[in-house]
N, C-alpha and C positions, 0 to 999 in steps of 0.2 A: 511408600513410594512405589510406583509401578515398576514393576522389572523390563530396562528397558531390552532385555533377550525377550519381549515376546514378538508372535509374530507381528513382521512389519508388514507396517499399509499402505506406504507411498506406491503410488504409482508414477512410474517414470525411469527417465535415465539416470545412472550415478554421476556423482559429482564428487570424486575423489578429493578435489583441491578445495573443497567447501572450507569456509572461514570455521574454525571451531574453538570451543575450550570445552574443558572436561567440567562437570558437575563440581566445587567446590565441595569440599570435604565438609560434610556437616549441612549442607543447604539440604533443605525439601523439597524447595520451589519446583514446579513445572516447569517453569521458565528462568532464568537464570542469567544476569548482565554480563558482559565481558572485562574483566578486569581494566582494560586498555582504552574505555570509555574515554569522554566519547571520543571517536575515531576519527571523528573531522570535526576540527574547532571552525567556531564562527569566522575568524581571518585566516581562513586557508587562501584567498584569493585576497591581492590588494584592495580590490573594491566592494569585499563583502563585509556586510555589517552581520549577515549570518547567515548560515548553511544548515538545512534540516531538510524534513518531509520528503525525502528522496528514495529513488528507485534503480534497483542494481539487477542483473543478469548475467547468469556464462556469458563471453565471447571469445572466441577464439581461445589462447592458453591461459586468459584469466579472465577479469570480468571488465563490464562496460555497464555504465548507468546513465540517467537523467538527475538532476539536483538541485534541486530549489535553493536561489540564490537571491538573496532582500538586498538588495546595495546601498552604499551611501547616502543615497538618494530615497531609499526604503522604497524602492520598484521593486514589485515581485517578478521573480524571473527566472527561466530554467537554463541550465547550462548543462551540456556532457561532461563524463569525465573517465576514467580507465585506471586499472590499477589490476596488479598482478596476482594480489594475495587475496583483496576481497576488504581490506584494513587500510592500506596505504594509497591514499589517493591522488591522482592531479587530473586536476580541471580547468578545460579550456576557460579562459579570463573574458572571452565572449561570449553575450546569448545565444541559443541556438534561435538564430535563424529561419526559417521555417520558408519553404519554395510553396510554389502555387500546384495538389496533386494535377491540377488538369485547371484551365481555363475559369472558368463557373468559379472555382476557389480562391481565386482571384480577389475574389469582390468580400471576402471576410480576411485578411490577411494584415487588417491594420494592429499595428498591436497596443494594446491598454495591459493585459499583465498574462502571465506563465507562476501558475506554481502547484502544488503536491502531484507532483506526477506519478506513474503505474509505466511499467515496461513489461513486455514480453513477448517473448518469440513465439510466432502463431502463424503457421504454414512458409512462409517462404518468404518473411519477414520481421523485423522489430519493430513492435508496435508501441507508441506510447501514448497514453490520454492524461488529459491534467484539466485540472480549472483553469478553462482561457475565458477572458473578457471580450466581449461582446454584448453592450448593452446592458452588460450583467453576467456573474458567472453563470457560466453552461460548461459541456462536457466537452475541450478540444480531441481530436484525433488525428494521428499522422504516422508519419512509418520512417524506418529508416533499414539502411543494409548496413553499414558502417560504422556509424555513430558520429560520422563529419557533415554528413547532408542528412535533412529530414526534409520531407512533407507533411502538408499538414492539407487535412482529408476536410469533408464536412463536419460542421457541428455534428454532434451527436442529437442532441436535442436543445428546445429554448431555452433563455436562462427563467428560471433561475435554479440550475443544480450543480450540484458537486459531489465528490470520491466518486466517478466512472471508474470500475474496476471490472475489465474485460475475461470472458474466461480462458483458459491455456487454446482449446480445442471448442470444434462447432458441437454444437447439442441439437438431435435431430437438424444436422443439416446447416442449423443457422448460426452466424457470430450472436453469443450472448453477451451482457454486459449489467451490472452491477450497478446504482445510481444511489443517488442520496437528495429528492428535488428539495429546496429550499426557498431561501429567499434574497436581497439583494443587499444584507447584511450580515453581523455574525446571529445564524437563524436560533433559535432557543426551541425550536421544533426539530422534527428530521429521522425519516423512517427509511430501511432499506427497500428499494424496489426488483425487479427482473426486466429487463426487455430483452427483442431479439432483433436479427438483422439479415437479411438476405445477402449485403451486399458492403456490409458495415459502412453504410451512407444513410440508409431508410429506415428507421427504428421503431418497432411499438408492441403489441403484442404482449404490457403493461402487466405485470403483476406484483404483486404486493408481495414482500418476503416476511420482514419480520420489524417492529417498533422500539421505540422505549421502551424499559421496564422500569425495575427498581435501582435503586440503590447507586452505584457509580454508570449505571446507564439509564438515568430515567429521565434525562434530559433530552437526549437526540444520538444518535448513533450514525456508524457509517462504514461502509466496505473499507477493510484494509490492503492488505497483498494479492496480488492473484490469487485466488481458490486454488487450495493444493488438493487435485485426487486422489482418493484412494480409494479402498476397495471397501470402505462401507461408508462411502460419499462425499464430497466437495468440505475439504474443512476450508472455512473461513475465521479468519482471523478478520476482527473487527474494533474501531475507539468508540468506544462509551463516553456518555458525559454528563457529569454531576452535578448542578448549581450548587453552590457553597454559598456562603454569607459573604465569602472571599472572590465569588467568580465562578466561571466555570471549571474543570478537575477532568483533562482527559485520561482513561486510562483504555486498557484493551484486553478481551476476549475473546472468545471463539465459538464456533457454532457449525454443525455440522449440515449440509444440504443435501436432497435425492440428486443424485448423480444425476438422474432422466428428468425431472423438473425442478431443477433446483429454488423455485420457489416453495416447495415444501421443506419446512424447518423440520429435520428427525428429531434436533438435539440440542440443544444452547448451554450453554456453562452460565450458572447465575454467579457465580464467586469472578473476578477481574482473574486476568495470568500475570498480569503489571499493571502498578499502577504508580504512578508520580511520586520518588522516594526516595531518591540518591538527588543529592544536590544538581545534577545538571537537568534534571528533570524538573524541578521547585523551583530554579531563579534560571530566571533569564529573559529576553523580550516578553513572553508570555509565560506565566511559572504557572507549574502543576500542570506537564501538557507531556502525555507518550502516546507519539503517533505515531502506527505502524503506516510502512508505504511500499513494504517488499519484504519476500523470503525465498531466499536460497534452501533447496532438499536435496540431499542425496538420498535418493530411492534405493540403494543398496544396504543403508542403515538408518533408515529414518530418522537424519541429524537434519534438523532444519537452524539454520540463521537467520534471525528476523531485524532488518534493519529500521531503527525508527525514529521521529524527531525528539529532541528531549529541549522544552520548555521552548518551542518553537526558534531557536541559537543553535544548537549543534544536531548533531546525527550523531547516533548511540547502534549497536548491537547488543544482541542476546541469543541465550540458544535454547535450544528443545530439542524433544524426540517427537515425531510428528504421535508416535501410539500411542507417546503420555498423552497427550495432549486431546487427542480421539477420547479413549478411557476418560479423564477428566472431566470431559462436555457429558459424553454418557452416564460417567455415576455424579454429576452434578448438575443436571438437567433441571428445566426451571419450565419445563412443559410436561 
């Protein structure tokens, strides 16, 4: 196991109050669940049939996220929610809502469905994008200060795509963002892309990141959490996926990006960090499914929390050291 006293690579602010647990006496894992799994059961709200693929951030003394919410009704849909520890949640029992940014956005605001959402703070706002409906999923975008009012910006781009995962900070200049184009079902293709933005309204500037391979990702892949930086480039955490005899098998990885074009791949991990194996990840509306959608890092001590869906029903955590994990991709590199 790597020593996690070596030096750290996060770059960033500390986050003293970061949700954590210590490594389990005897694991080897990279990665490692939290006892307290999962951390929000499917009926945390009277009207949810399940709660998963959710997005958490600092705010204020503790944290604030977005969280995909399936109802009675099995409408997909996102709601906020707040919670002090980072573990202990409550969430408003209504949809967020979404106001018009300006005039013109007016004219896309009818809603068909909200879900796996991305949050993060990026200049002088909380950003969030998810698969909105429109014709077809595409890449929504909106903002909020609070987490009681949002906006919601232009599409991103046409449908048919999904996992928009925005970066922390502008690269040369422009908002980047993350994409996965697909199709206007559950797609059995699906490769990472780069675009950039002026003005994160106008998107293109299109490059290709990185594919399927083998093995638990030879199916279709897809950006997970924000890009965490560090000082030898953008790690990505990303879900792989497997056709089985049984279905599809998400599980997730990582991969390391150039800081300055993050369309070139330095490093990819070919082994999963997790993959579908504790009972709330195996059974539930969709079984055999861990989707990363968010991680918490203290830059102080490269402890990273990775919150993620487990069998599309509940939201789980796990944790790392952001350097294992770096190390890992680089001595298991698959390029």
């Amino acid at each position: 196991m790597v020593d996690t006293k070596m030096e750290q690579l996060a770059v960033g602010s500390p986050l003293p109050n970061l949700p954590w647990e210590d490594r389990p006496t005897g694991n080897q894992d990279v990665v490692w669940r939290s006892q307290r799994n999962p951390i929000i059961p499917r009926d945390l709200l009277p009207i949810s049939n399940s709660i998963f693929n959710s997005a958490v951030v600092p705010y204020e003394d503790g944290f604030a996220g977005v969280f995909r919410v399936d109802d009675k009704c099995r409408t997909m849909q996102i709601h906020s929610g707040r919670s002090l520890d980072g573990i202990n949640w409550t969430l408003s029992e209504d949809r967020i809502q979404f106001l018009a940014h300006d005039d013109r956005t007016k004219q896309i605001l009818d809603f068909e469905h909200n879900y796996d959402p991305r949050v993060l703070w990026l200049e002088d706002r909380y950003y969030v994008t998810w698969c909105n409906g429109y014709h077809g999923p595409t890449i929504g975008v909106g903002y909020t200060h609070d987490f009681e009012t949002f906006y919601q910006m232009e599409n991103a781009f046409q449908p048919f795509n999904r996992n928009g995962v925005l970066f922390p900070r502008k690269i040369d200049g422009k908002y980047a963002m993350l994409s996965r184009p697909s199709d206007n079902g559950h797609t059995p293709f699906g490769d990472i892309f780069y675009s950039e933005s002026p003005d994160m309204v106008h998107w293109g500037v299109h490059r290709y990141v990185m594919g399927a391979s083998n093995g638990w990702q030879a199916t279709k892949i897809g950006a997970g959490p924000i890009p965490i930086e560090t000082s030898e480039g953008w790690l990505l955490i990303y879900h792989g996926v497997l056709t089985s005899c049984n279905g599809f098998v998400y599980s997730f990885g990582a991969a390391l990006l150039d800081l300055d074009e993050p369309w070139r791949v330095i490093a990819r991990g070919e082994p999963y960090l997790l993959a579908p194996q504790a009972e709330y990840e195996r059974t539930g509306d969709v079984p055999n499914v861990a989707f990363p959608c968010a991680a918490l890092v203290d830059a102080a001590t490269d402890r990273i929390a990775i919150y993620y869906g487990g069998a599309d029903t509940v939201v789980a955590l796990a944790f790392a050291y952001v350097n294992e994990i770096v190390d890992f991709v680089k001595s298991n590199s698959a390029l």
